[in-house]
N, C-alpha and C positions, 0 to 999 in steps of 0.2 A: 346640732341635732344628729342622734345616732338614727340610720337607716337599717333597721333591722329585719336580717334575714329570716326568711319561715324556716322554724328548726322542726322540722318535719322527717318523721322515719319513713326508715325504705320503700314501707307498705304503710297501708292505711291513712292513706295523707287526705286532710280534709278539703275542698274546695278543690279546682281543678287548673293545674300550671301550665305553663308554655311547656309545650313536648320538640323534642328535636328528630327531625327526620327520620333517625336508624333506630329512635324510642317506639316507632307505631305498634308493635305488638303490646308492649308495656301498659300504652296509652287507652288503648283499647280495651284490657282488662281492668285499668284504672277507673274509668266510665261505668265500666260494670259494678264495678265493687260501688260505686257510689250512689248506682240507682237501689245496687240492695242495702247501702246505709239508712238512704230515704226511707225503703220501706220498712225498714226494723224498726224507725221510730213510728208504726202506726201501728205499733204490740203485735207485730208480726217477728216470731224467734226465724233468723236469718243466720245466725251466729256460724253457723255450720260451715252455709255457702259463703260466708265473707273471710273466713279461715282457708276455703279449700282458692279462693280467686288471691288472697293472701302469697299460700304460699306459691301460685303460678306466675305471681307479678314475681316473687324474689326468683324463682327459676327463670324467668324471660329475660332478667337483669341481671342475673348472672352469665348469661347463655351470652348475652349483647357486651355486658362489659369487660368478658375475658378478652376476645377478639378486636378491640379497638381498631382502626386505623389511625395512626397519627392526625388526620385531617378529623375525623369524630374528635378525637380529645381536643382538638381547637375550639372547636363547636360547643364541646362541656365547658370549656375555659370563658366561653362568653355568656354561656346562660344565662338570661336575662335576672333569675332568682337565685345565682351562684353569692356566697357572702361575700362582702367587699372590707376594703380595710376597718371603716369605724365599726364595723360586726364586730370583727377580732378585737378592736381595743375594747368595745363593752364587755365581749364575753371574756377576756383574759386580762385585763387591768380594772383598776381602782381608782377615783379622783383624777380624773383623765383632765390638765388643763390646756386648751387647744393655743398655741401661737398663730400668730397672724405678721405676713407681711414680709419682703426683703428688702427694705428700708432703702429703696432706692426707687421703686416704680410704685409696684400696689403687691396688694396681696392674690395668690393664686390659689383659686380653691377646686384645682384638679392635684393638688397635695395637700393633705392634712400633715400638721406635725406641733408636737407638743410633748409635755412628759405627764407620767404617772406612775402609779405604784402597782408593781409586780409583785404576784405572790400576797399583796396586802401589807409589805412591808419595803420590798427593796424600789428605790425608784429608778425608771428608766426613761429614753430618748424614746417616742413611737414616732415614725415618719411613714406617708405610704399616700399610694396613689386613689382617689379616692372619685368613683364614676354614678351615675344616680338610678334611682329608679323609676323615672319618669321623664317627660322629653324635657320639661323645667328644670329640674336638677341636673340633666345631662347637660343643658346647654352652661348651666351654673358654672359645672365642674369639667365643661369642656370634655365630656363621655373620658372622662381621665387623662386625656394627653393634657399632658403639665407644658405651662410660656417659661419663658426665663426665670420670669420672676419665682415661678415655685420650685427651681432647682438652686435657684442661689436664697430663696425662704428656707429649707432644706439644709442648705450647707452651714446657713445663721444659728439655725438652731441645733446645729450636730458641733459646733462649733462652742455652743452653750454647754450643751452635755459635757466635751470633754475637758472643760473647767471644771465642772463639779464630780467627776470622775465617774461619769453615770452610762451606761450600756444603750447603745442605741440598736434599734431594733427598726427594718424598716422591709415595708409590706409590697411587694411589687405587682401592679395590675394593670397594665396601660397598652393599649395597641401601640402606642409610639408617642414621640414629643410632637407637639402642637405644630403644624405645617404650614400657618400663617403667614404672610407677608410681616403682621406687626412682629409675632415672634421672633420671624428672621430678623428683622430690624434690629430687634434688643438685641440680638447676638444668643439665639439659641444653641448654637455650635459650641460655642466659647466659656457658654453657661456650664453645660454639661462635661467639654472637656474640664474645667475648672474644678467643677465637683470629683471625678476622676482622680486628679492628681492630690486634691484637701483629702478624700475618704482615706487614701493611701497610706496618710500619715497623722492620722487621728491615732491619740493614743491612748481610745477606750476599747472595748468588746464591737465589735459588728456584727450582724448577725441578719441576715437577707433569706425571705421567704418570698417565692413567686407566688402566687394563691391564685391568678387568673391569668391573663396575659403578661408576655416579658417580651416585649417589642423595640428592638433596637436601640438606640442611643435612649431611648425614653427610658427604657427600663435601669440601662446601665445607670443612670444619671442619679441613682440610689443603690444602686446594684453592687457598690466594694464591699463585700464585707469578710471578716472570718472567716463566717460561714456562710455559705450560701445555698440552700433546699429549695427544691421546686414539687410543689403538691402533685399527685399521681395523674393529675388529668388537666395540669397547668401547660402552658409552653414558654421557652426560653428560646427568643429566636436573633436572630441578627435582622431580621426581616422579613415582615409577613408574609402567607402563602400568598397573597395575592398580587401583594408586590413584587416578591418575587416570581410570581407566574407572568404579570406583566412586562418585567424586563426581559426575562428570557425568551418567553416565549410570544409575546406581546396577546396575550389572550389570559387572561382572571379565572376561565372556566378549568385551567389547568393547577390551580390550587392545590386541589388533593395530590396532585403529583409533587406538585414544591413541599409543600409541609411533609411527605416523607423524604424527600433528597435532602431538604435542611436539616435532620436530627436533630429536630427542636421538643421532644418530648422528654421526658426524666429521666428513663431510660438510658435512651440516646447518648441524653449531656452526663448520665453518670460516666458512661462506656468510655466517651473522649475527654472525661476528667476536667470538664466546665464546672460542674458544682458539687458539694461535697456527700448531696443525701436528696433523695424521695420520702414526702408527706404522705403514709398509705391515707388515701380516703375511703371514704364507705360506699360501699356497693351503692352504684346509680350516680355518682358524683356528690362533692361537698354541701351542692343547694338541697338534698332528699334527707340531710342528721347535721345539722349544724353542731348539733351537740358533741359530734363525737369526731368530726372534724378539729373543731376548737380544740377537744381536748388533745389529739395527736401532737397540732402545731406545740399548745403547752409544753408536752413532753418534751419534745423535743429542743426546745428554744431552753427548757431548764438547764439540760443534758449539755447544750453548747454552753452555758453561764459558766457552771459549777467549771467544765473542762479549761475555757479562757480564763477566768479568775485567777488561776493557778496559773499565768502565764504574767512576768514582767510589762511594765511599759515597751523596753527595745526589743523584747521576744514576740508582742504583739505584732509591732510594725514589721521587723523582718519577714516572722512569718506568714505574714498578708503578703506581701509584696513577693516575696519565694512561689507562694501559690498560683500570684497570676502568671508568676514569670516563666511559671512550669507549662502553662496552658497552650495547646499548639500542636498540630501533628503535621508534620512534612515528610517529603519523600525526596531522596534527590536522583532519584530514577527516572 
């Protein structure tokens, strides 16, 4: 079952969404604009006033989303209404058939993975962390931290792919891997280093998009790829603000200060050469035009194919491997 995001524009959005704290102005002319929707349908011409509160919503969001604080873009990154992975496989694949299962425990459904046809002809690997929208499906998919079993389901089927010589494509959204006691038991550690060292040497295309959260070993745990982009208002962290606000400083309410000292924004990770591109989203975040987010991510996942294609099986692997190996900044001062 695909969970489908409301592909709703900037402005004029019908019905009334969760707002995010530093949204209130936004929010406020949102309300308005929707009491004078109401009354335009009572053959009252309103058309005037729902253009001039229009274009004051796109001015207030633009005013709010130049100036981000890295801690706001966390908050975009969790939106309750932000698209999740099977979004992106509807809106940008074809005959999507879902795998199930790491034939050793059970199946984990805080990762989706299966293939389908790209573009309508070429078929691909889609893998990606997959969170719900309701407290039933969250607890389903475990609000997307993946157990063992869905990083070595993951690896089964990237393992499939590169038998039939097929492009894997995988969707990163997860505060972190699953913190359970059972998890631990499976060997969550051992899961994910494992994955690590197979992505490393898969000898197909990779190709990795953060689209909401990228938390820690969780995220890496599908995170090798070619290429790897982080959407404008996604994060890529080794560790969340709060965690890390809690070990440093053993206080949570210090977050906004950890999520700028981390450089976990796209930005950031381009600057220190973590990843290799930023997804622009549309004004107000991904959840306000699904439409035209999806089509970015397209673009750009085409742009990496056509580039990797043209690249050998040992020119792949090398230069996956080159890239991480480059990642790093010290000082010996």
């Amino acid at each position: 079952m695909v969970v489908e995001a409301k592909k709703t524009k900037t402005t004029g959005r019908s019905g009334f969404e969760p707002g995010l704290p530093f949204e209130k102005p936004v929010l406020e002319l949102e309300r308005k604009m929707q009491e004078l929707r109401e009354h335009s349908e009572d053959s009252i011409d309103l058309s005037g006033e729902i253009k001039s509160v229009e274009k004051k919503i796109e001015k207030a969001l633009k005013e709010i989303y130049e100036k981000l604080t890295p801690w706001e873009r966390v908050q975009v990154a969790r939106h309750p209404q932000r698209p999740y992975t099977l979004d992106y496989i509807q809106a940008l694949t074809t005959e999507f058939m879902e795998l199930h299962g790491d034939r050793h425990f059970s199946d984990d459904r805080a990762i989706v993975a299966g293939f389908a046809k790209w573009g309508g002809a070429r078929n691909v690997c889609v893998i990606g962390h997959q969170k719900g929208r309701d407290i039933k499906e969250n607890l389903l998919r475990s609000f997307g931290s993946a157990h063992p079993e869905g990083y070595r389901k993951a690896i089964r089927i990237m393992r499939l792919a590169e038998k039939a010589g097929t492009p894997i494509l995988c969707f990163v959204d997860t505060p972190g891997a699953y913190p359970g006691i059972g998890a631990e038991e499976r060997g969550q550690s051992e899961a994910i280093a494992y994955n690590l060292q197979e992505m490393a040497d898969l000898t197909v295309p990779i190709i990795v998009v953060v689209i909401g959260e990228g938390g820690s070993g969780g995220a890496l745990g599908i995170g090798v790829g070619d290429r790897v982009h982080v959407l404008e208002n996604a994060y890529y962290s080794v560790i969340s603000p709060e965690g890390c606000a809690a070990i440093l400083w053993k206080d949570q309410s210090k977050a906004p200060e950890a999520a700028t000292q981390l450089k976990m924004t796209a930005e950031d990770l381009i600057e220190l050469g973590v990843i290799d591109g930023m997804i622009k989203e549309p004004l107000g975040g991904a959840h306000r035009d699904f439409k035209t987010i999806a089509e970015n991510v397209r673009k750009t996942l085409d742009h990496d194919l056509e580039e990797l294609d043209k690249l050998s099986k040992k020119e792949l692997v090398e230069k996956r491997y080159q890239k991480f190996r480059r990642m790093g900044i010290f000082s010996t001062k």
